[in-house]
Structure formats: C-alpha cells, structure tokens
mmCIF file of the N, C-alpha and C atoms, coordinates in Angstrom:
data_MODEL
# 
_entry.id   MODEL 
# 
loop_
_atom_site.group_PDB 
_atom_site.id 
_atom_site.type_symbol 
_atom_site.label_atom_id 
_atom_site.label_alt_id 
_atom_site.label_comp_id 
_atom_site.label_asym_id 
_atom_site.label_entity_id 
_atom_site.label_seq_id 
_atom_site.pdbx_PDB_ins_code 
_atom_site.Cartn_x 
_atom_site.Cartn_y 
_atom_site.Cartn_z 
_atom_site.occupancy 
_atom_site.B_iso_or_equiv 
_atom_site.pdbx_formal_charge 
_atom_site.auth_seq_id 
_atom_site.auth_comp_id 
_atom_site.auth_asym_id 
_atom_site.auth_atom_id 
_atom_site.pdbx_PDB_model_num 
ATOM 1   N N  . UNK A 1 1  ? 0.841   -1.181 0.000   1.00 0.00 ? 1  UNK A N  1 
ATOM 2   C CA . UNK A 1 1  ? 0.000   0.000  0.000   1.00 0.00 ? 1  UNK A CA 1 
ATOM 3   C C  . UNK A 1 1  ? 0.882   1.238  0.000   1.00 0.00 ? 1  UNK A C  1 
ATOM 4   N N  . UNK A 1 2  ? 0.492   2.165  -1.007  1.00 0.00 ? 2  UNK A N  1 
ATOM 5   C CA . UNK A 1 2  ? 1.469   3.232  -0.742  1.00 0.00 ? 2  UNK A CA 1 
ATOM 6   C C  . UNK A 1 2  ? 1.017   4.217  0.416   1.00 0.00 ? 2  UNK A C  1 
ATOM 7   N N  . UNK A 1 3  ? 1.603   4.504  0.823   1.00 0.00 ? 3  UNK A N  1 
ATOM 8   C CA . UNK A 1 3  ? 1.795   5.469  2.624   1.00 0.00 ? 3  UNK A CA 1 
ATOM 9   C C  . UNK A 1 3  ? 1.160   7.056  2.034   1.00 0.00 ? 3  UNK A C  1 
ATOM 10  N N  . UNK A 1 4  ? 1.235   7.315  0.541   1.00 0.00 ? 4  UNK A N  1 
ATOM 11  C CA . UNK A 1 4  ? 1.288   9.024  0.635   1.00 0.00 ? 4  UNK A CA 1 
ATOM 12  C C  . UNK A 1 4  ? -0.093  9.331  0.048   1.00 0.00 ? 4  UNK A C  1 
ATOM 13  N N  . UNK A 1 5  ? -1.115  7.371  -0.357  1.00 0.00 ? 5  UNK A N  1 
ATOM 14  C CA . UNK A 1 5  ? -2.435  8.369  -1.058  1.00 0.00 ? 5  UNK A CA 1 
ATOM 15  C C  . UNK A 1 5  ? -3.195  7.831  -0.454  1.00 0.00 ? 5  UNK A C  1 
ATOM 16  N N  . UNK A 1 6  ? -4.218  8.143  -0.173  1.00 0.00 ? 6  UNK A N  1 
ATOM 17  C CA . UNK A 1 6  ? -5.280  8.222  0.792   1.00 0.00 ? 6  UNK A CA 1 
ATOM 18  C C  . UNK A 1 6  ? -6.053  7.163  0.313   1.00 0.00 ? 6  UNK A C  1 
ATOM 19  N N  . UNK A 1 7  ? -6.494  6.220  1.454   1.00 0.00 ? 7  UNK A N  1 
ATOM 20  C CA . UNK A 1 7  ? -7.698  4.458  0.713   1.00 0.00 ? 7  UNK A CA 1 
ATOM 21  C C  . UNK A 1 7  ? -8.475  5.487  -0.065  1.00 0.00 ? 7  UNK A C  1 
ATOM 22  N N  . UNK A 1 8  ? -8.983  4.598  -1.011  1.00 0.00 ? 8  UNK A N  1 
ATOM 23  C CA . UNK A 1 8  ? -10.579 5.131  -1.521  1.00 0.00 ? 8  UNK A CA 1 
ATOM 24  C C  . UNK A 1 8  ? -11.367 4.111  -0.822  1.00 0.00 ? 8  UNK A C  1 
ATOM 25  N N  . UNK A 1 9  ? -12.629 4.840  -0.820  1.00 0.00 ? 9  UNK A N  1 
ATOM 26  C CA . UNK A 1 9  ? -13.784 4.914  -0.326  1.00 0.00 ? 9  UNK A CA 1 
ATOM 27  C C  . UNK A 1 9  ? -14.739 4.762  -1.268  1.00 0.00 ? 9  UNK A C  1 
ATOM 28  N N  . UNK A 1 10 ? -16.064 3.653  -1.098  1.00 0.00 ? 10 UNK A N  1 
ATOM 29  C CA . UNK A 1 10 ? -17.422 3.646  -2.014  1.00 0.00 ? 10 UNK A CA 1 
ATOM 30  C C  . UNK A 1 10 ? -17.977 4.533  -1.510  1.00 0.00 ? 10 UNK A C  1 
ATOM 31  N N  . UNK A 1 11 ? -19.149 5.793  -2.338  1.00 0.00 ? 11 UNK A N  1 
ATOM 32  C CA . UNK A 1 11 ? -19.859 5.977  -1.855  1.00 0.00 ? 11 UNK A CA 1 
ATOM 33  C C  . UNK A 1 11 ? -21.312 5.505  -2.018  1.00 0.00 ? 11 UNK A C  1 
ATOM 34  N N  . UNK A 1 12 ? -22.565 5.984  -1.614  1.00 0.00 ? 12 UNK A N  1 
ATOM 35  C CA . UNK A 1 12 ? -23.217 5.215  -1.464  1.00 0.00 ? 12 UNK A CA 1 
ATOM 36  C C  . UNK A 1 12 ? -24.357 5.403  -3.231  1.00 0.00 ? 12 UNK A C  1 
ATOM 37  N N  . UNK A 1 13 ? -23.458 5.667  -4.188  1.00 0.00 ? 13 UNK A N  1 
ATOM 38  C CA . UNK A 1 13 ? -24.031 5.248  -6.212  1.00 0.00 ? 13 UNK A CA 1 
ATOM 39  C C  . UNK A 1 13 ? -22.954 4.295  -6.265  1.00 0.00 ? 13 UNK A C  1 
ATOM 40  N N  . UNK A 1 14 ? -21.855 3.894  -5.399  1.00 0.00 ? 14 UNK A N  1 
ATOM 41  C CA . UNK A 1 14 ? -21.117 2.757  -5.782  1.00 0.00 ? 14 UNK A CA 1 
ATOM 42  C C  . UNK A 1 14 ? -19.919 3.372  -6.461  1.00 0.00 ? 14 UNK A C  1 
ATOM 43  N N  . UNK A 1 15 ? -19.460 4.363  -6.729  1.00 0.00 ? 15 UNK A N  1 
ATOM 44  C CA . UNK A 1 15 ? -18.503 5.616  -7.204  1.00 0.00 ? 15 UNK A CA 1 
ATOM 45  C C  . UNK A 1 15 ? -17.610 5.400  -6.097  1.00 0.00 ? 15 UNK A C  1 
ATOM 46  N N  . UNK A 1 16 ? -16.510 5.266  -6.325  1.00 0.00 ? 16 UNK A N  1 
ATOM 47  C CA . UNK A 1 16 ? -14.852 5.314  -5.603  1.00 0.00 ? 16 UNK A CA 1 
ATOM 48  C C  . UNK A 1 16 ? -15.062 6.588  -5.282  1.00 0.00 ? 16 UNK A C  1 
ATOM 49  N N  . UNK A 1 17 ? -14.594 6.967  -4.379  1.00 0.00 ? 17 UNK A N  1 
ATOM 50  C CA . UNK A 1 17 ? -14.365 8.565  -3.948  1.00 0.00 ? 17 UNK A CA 1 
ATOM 51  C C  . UNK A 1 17 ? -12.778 8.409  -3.398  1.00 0.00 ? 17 UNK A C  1 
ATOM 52  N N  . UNK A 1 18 ? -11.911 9.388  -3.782  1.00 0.00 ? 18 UNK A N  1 
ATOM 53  C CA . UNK A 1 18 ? -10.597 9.578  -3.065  1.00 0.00 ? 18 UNK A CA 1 
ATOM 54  C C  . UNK A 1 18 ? -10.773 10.057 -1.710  1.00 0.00 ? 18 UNK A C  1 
ATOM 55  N N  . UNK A 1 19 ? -10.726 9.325  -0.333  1.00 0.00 ? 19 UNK A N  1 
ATOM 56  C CA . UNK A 1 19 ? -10.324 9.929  1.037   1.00 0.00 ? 19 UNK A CA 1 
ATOM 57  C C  . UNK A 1 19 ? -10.074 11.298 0.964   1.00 0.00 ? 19 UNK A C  1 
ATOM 58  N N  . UNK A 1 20 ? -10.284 12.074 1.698   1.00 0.00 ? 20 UNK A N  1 
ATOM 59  C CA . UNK A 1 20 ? -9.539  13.394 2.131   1.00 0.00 ? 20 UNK A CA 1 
ATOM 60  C C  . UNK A 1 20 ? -9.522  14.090 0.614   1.00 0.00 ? 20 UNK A C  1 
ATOM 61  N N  . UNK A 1 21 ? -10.078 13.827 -0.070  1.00 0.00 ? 21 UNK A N  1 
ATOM 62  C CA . UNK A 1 21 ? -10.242 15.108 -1.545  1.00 0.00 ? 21 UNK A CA 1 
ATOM 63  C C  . UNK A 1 21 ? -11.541 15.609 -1.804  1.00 0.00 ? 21 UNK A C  1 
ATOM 64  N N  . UNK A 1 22 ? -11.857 16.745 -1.375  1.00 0.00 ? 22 UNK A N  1 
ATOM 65  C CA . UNK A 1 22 ? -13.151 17.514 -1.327  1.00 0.00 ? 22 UNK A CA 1 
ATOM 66  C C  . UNK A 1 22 ? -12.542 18.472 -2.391  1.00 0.00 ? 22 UNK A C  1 
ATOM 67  N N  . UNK A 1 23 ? -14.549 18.301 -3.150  1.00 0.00 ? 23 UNK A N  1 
ATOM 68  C CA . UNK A 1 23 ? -14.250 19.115 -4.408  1.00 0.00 ? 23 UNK A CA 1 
ATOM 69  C C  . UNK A 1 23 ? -16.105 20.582 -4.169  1.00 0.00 ? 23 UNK A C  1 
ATOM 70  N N  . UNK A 1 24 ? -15.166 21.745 -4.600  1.00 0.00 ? 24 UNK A N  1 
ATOM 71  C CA . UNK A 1 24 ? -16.860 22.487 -4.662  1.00 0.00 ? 24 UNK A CA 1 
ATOM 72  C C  . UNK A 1 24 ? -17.100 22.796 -6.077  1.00 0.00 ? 24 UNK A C  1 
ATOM 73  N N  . UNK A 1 25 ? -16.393 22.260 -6.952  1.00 0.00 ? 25 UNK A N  1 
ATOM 74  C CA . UNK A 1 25 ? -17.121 22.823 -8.159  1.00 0.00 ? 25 UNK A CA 1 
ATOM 75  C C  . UNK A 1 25 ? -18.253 21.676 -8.806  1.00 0.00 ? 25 UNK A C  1 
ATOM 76  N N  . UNK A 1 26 ? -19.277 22.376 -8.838  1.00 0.00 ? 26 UNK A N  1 
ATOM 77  C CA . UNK A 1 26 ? -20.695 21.689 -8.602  1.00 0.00 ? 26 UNK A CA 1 
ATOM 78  C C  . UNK A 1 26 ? -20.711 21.232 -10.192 1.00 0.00 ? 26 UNK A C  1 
ATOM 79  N N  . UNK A 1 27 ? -20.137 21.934 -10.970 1.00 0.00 ? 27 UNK A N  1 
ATOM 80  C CA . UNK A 1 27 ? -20.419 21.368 -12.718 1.00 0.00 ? 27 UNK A CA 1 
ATOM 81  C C  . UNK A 1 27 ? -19.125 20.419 -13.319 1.00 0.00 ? 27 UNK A C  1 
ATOM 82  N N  . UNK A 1 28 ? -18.720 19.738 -12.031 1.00 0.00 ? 28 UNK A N  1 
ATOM 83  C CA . UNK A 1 28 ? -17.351 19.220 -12.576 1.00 0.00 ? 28 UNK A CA 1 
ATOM 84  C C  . UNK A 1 28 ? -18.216 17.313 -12.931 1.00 0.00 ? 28 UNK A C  1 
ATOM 85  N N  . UNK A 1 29 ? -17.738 16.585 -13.294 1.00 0.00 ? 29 UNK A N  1 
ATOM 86  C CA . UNK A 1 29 ? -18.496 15.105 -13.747 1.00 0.00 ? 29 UNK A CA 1 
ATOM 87  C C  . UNK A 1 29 ? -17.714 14.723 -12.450 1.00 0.00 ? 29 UNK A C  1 
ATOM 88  N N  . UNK A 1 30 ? -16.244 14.573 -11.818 1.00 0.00 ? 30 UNK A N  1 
ATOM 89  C CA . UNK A 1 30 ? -16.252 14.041 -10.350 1.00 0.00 ? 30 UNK A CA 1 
ATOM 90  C C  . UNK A 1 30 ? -16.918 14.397 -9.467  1.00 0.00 ? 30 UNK A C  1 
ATOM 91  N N  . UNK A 1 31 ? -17.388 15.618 -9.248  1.00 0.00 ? 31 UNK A N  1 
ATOM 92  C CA . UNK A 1 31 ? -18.183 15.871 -7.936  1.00 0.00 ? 31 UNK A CA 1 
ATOM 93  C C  . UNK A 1 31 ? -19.401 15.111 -8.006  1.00 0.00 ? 31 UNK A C  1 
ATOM 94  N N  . UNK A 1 32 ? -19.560 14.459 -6.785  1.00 0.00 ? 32 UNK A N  1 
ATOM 95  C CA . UNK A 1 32 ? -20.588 13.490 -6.459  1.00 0.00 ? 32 UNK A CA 1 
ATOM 96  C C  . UNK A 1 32 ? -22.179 14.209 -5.508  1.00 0.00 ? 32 UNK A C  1 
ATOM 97  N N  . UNK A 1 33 ? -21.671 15.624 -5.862  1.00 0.00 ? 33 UNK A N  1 
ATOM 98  C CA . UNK A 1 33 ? -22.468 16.326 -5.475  1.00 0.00 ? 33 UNK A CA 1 
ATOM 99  C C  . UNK A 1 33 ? -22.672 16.464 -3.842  1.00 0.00 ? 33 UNK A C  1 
ATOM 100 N N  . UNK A 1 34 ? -21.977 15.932 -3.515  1.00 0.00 ? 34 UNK A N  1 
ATOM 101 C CA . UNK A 1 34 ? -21.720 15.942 -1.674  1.00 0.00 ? 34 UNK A CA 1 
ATOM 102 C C  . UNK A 1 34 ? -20.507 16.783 -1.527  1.00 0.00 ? 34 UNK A C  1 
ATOM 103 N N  . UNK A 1 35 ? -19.493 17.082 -2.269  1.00 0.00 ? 35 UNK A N  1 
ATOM 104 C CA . UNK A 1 35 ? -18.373 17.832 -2.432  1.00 0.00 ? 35 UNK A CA 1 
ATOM 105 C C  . UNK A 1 35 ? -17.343 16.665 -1.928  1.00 0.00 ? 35 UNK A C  1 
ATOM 106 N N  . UNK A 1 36 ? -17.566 15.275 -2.823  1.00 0.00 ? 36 UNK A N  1 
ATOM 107 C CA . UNK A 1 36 ? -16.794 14.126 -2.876  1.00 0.00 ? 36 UNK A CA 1 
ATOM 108 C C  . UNK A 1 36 ? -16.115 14.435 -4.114  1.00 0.00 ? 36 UNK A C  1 
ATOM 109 N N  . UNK A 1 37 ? -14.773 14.056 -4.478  1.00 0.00 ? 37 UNK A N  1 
ATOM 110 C CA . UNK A 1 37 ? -14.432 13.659 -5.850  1.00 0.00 ? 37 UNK A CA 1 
ATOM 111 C C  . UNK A 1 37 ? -13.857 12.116 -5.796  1.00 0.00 ? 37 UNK A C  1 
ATOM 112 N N  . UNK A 1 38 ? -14.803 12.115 -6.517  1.00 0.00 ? 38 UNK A N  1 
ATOM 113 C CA . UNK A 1 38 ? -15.021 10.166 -7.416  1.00 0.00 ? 38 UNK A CA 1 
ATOM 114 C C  . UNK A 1 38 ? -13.901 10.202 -8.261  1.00 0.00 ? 38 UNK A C  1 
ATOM 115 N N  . UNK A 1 39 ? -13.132 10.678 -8.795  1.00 0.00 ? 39 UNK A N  1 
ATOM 116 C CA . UNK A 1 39 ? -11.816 10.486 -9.710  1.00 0.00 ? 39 UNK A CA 1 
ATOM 117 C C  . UNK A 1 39 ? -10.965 9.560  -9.730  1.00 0.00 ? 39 UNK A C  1 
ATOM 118 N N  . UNK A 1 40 ? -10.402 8.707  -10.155 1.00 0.00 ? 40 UNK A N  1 
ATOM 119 C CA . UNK A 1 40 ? -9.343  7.436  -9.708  1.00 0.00 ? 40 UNK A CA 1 
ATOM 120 C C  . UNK A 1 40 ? -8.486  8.274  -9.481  1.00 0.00 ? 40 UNK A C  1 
ATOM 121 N N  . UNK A 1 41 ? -7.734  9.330  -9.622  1.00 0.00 ? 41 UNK A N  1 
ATOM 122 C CA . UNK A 1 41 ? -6.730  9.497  -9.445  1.00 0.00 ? 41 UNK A CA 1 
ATOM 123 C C  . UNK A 1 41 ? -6.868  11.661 -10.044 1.00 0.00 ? 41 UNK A C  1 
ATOM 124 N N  . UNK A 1 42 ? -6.410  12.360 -9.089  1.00 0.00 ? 42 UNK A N  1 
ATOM 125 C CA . UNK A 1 42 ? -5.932  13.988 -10.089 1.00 0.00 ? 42 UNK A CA 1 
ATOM 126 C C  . UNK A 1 42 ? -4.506  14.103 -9.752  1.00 0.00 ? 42 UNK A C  1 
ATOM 127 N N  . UNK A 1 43 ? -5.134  15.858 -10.965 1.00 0.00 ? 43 UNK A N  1 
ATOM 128 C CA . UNK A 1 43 ? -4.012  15.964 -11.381 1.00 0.00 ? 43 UNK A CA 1 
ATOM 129 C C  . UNK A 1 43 ? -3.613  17.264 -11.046 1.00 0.00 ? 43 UNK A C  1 
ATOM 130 N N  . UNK A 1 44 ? -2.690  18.184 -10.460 1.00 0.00 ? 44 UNK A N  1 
ATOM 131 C CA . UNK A 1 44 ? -2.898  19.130 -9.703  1.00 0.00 ? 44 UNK A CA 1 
ATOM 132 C C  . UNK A 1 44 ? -1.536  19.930 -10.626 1.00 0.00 ? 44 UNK A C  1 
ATOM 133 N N  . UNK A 1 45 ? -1.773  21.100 -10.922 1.00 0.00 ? 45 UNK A N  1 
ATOM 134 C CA . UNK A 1 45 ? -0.865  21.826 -11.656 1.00 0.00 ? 45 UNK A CA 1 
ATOM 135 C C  . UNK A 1 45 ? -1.012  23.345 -11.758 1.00 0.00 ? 45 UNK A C  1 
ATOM 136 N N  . UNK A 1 46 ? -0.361  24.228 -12.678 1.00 0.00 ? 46 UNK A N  1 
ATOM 137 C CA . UNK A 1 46 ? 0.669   23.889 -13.803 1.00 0.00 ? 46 UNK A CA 1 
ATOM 138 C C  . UNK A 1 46 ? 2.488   23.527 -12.545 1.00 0.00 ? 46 UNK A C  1 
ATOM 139 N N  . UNK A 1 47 ? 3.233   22.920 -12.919 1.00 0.00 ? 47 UNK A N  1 
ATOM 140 C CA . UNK A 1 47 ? 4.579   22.835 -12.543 1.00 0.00 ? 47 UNK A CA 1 
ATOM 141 C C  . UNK A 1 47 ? 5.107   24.514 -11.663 1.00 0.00 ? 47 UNK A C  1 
ATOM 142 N N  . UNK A 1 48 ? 4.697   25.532 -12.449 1.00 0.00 ? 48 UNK A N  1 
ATOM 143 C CA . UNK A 1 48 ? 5.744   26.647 -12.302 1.00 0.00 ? 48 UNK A CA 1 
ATOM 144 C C  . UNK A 1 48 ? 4.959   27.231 -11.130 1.00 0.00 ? 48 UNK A C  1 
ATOM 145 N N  . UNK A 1 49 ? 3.884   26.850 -10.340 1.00 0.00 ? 49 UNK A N  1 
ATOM 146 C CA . UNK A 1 49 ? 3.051   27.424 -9.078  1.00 0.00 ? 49 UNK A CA 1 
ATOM 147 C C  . UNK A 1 49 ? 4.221   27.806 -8.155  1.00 0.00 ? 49 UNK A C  1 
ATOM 148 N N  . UNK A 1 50 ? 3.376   28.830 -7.354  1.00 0.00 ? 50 UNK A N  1 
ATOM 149 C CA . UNK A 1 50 ? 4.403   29.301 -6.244  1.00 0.00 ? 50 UNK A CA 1 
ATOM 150 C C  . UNK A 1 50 ? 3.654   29.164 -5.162  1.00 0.00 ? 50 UNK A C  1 
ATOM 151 N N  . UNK A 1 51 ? 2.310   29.506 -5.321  1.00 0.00 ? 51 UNK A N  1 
ATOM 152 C CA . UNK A 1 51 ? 1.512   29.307 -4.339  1.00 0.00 ? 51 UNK A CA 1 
ATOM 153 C C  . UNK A 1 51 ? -0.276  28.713 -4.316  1.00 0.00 ? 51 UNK A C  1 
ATOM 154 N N  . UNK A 1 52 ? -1.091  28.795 -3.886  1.00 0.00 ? 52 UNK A N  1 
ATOM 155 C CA . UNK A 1 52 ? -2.282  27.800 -3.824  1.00 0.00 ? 52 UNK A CA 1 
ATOM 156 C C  . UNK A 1 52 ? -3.478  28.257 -5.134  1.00 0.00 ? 52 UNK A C  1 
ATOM 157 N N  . UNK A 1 53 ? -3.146  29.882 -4.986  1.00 0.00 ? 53 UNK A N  1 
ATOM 158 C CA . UNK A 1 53 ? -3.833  30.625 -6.016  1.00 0.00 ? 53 UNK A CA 1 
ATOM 159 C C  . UNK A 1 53 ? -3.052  30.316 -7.500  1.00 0.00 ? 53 UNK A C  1 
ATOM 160 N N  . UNK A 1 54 ? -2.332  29.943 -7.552  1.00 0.00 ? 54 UNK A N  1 
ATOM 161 C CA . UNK A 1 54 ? -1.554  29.815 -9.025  1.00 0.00 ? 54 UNK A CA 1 
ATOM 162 C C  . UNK A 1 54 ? -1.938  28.358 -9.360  1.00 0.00 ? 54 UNK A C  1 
ATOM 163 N N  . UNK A 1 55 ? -2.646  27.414 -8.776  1.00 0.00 ? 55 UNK A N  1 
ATOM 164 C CA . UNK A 1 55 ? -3.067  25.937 -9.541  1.00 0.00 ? 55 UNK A CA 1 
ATOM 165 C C  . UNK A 1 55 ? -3.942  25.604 -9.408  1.00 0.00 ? 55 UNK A C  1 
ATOM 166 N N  . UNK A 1 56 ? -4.245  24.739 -10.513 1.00 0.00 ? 56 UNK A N  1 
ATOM 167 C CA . UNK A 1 56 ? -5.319  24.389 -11.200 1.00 0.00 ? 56 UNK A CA 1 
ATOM 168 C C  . UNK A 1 56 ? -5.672  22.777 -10.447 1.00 0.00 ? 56 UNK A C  1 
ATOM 169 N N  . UNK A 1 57 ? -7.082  22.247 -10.868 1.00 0.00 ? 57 UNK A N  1 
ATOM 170 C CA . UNK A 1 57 ? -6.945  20.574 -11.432 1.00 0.00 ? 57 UNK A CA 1 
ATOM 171 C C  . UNK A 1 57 ? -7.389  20.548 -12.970 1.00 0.00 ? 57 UNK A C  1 
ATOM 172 N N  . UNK A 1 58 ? -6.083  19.752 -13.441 1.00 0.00 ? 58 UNK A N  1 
ATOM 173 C CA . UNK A 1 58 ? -6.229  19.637 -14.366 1.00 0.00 ? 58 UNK A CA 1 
ATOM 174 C C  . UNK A 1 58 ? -7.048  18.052 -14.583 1.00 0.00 ? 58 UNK A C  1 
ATOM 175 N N  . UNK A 1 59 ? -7.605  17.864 -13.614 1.00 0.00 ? 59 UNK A N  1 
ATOM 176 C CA . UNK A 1 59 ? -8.788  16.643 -13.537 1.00 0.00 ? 59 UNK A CA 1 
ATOM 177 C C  . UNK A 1 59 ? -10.119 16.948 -14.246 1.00 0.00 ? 59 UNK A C  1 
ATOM 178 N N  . UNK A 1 60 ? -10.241 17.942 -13.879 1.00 0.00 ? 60 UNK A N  1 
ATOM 179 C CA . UNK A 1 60 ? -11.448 19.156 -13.983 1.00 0.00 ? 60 UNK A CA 1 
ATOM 180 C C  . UNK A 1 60 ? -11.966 18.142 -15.688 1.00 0.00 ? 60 UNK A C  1 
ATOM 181 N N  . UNK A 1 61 ? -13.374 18.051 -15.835 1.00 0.00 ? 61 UNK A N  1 
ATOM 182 C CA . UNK A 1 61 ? -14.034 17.654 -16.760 1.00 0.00 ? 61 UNK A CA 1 
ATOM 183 C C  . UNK A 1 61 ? -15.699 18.646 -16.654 1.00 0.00 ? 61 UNK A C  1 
ATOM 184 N N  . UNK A 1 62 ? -16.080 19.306 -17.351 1.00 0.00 ? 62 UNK A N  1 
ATOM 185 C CA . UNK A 1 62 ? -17.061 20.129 -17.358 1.00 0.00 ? 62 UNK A CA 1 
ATOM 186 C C  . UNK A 1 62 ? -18.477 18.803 -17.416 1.00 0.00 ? 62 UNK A C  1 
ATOM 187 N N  . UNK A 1 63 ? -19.497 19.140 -16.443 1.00 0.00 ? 63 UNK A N  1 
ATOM 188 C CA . UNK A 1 63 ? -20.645 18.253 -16.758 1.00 0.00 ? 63 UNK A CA 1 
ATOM 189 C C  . UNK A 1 63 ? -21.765 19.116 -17.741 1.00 0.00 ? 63 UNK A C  1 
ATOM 190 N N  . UNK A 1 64 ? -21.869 18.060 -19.069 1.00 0.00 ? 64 UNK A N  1 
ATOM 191 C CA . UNK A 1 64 ? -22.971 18.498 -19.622 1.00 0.00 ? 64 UNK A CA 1 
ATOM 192 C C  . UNK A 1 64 ? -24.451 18.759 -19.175 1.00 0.00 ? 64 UNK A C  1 
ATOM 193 N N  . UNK A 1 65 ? -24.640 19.582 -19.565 1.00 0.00 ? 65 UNK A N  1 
ATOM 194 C CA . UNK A 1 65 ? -26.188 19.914 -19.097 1.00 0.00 ? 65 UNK A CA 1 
ATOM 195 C C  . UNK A 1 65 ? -26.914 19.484 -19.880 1.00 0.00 ? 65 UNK A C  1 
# 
C-alpha cells in the first residue's frame, strides 16, 4: 500500500471517492455532489506554481447539461 495516497472509499451510487479530496465545483463530472471527488486518481498543476492561487486541477471535466 502506498503510505502518501489516501484508501478510496465507495460511496453510497457505488462511485470510488478519493479519502480526504473535497471538491466544490458543482459542474465538474467528479463531484458526487456531496463535495466528494469520485476520480481514480488527479491531477494538480501547472509545474511553475508558487503558491495555492496559481493551480489548477487539471482533472477538472465540465458536466454536460
């Protein structure tokens, strides 16, 4: 087991949720609408950040309406 990522978790549509990764953007396809993200795995960027305001997820998938 690796030590640095957090178990996943079912929630209760049967969707993996990553431990300890809360998401608020409500139009994203991971948010499980509880402010869970269901994602197997993100992706947190760009490289050249200095600080919390300078990155992105580049997980981010827009939900169709």
């Amino acid at each position: 087991m690796n030590q640095f990522l957090p178990p996943e978790e079912t929630n209760t549509e049967g969707k993996k949720k990553l431990k300890g990764v809360s998401c608020d953007v409500k139009n994203c396809v991971y948010n499980d609408q509880k402010c869970h993200c269901t994602a197997e795995k993100i992706a947190v960027g760009p490289t050249y950040a200095t600080s919390c305001t300078d990155t992105v997820c580049a997980t981010f998938r827009q939900r169709s309406i």
